[in-house]
N, C-alpha and C positions, 0 to 999 in steps of 0.2 A: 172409540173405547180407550180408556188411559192404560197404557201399562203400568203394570205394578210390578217390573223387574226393578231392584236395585240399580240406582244411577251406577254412573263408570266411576271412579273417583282415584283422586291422586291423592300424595300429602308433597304440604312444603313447606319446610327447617329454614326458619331463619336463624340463620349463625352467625359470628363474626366474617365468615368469607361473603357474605348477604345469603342469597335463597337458593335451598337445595331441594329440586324434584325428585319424586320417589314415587312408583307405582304402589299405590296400595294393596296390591297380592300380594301374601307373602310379606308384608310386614310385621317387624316384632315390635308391638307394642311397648313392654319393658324396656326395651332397648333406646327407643325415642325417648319415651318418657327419662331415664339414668342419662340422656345429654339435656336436658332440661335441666336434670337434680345438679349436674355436677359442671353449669354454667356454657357449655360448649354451644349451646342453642337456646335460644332467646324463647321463642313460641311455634308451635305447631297448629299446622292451620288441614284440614280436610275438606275438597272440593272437588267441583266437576273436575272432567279432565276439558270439558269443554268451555270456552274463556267464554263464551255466551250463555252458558247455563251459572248465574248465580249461587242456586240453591242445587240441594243443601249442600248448606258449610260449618265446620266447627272449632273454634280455637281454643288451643292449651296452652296455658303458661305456668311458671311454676312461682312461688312465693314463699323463698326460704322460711323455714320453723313454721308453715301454718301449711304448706299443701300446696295443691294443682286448684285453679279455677279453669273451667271446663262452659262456655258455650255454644250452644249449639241455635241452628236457625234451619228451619226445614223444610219451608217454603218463605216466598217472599211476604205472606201477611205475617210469619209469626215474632211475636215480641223478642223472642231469642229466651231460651230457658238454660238453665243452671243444672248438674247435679248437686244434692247436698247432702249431709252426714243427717242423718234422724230424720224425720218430719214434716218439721218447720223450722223457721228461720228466728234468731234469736235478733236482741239488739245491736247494731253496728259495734265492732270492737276493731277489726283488725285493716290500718292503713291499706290502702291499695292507689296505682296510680296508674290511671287511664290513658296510656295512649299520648304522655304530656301533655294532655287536654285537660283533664282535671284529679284532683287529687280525692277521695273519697277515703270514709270507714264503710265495710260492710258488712255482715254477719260474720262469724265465723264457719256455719256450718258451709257456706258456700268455697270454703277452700277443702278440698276432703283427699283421703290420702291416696297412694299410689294405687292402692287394688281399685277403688271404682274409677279410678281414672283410665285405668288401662281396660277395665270392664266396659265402661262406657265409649272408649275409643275405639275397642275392638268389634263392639258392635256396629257401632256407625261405620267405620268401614265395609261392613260385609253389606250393611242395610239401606246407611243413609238418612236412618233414624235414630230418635233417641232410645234410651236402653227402659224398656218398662221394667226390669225388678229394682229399678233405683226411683225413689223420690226426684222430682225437677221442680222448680219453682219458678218462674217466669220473672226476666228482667225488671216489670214494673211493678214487682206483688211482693218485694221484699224494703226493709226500712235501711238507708243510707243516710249518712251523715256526707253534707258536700262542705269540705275544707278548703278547696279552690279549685275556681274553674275558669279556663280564657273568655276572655268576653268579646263577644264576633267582633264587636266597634274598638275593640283595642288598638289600633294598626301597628301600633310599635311591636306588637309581639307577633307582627305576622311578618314573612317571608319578602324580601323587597320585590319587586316588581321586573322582571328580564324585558 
C-alpha cells in the first residue's frame, strides 16, 4: 500500500556563496521569496531530503518587473506544470532565459506575483504537491517563441574535455 504522507523535504538557495540547505519546517516563505526580489539568491529549488528520491521538486526564480516563475514536477512522469495569473495563457511577450541553454518569450501570465508564489511554495512544502486553488498549466500546453537555443552538435560551445 503506497503512503500518502507528505515526502520529507528540504529547500536550497542558490546564492552568490553557491548552495544553502535549509529544512523545510519552519520556513518563511516571504522571506526566501524578498532574497530572490532583492538579488541576494538566484533560485529556489524544493526537494527530497533524500539524494535518491528525485520527486517531487520545485523551482523559483524571480524576473525583475514581471514576477516569480514557479515549476513544479510531482512525480517522474509529469511534464512539469506552472502556476499562472487567470486562466490561460496568452501570447509569448516576456524574454526569459533557460538555464543558458536557450533564450525563449513566454506568456506573461506565467510570471505571477509574490502572493501565489509564496502560496504555492507554502503548500508544496507542507504537501509535495501543487497548490489546487491556483490555476497550473503544463510545460508543453503553453505557446513560446524560441529566440535561441545550443545545438547538441555545436562542440565549440560545450565545455573542453578534462
Amino acid at each position: 500500500m503506497a503512503s500518502s504522507a507528505a515526502p520529507t523535504l528540504e529547500i536550497s538557495v542558490l546564492a552568490r556563496g553557491g548552495f544553502e540547505e535549509l529544512p523545510a519546517d519552519g520556513v518563511q516563505a516571504h522571506q526566501l521569496l524578498s532574497r530572490l526580489e532583492a538579488g541576494e539568491a538566484f533560485e529556489i529549488s524544493v526537494h527530497s531530503v533524500d539524494e535518491l528520491v528525485q520527486y517531487p521538486i520545485m523551482h523559483i526564480d524571480w524576473h525583475r518587473d514581471v514576477g516569480f516563475v514557479v515549476m513544479v514536477f510531482e512525480t517522474p512522469e509529469s511534464d512539469g506544470f506552472y502556476p499562472i495569473t487567470g486562466t490561460k495563457t496568452g501570447n509569448p511577450q516576456v524574454q526569459i532565459e533557460l538555464g543558458g541553454q536557450a533564450l525563449e518569450r513566454w506568456p506573461r501570465e506565467l510570471f505571477v506575483p509574490r502572493e501565489t508564489a509564496a502560496a504555492v511554495f507554502e503548500t508544496f512544502i507542507r504537501t509535495g504537491r501543487q497548490d489546487s486553488s491556483v490555476t497550473w498549466v503544463a510545460n508543453d500546453a503553453f505557446a513560446r517563441e524560441i529566440l535561441w537555443e545550443t545545438d547538441p552538435s555545436d562542440t565549440s560551445r560545450r565545455p573542453p574535455r578534462l
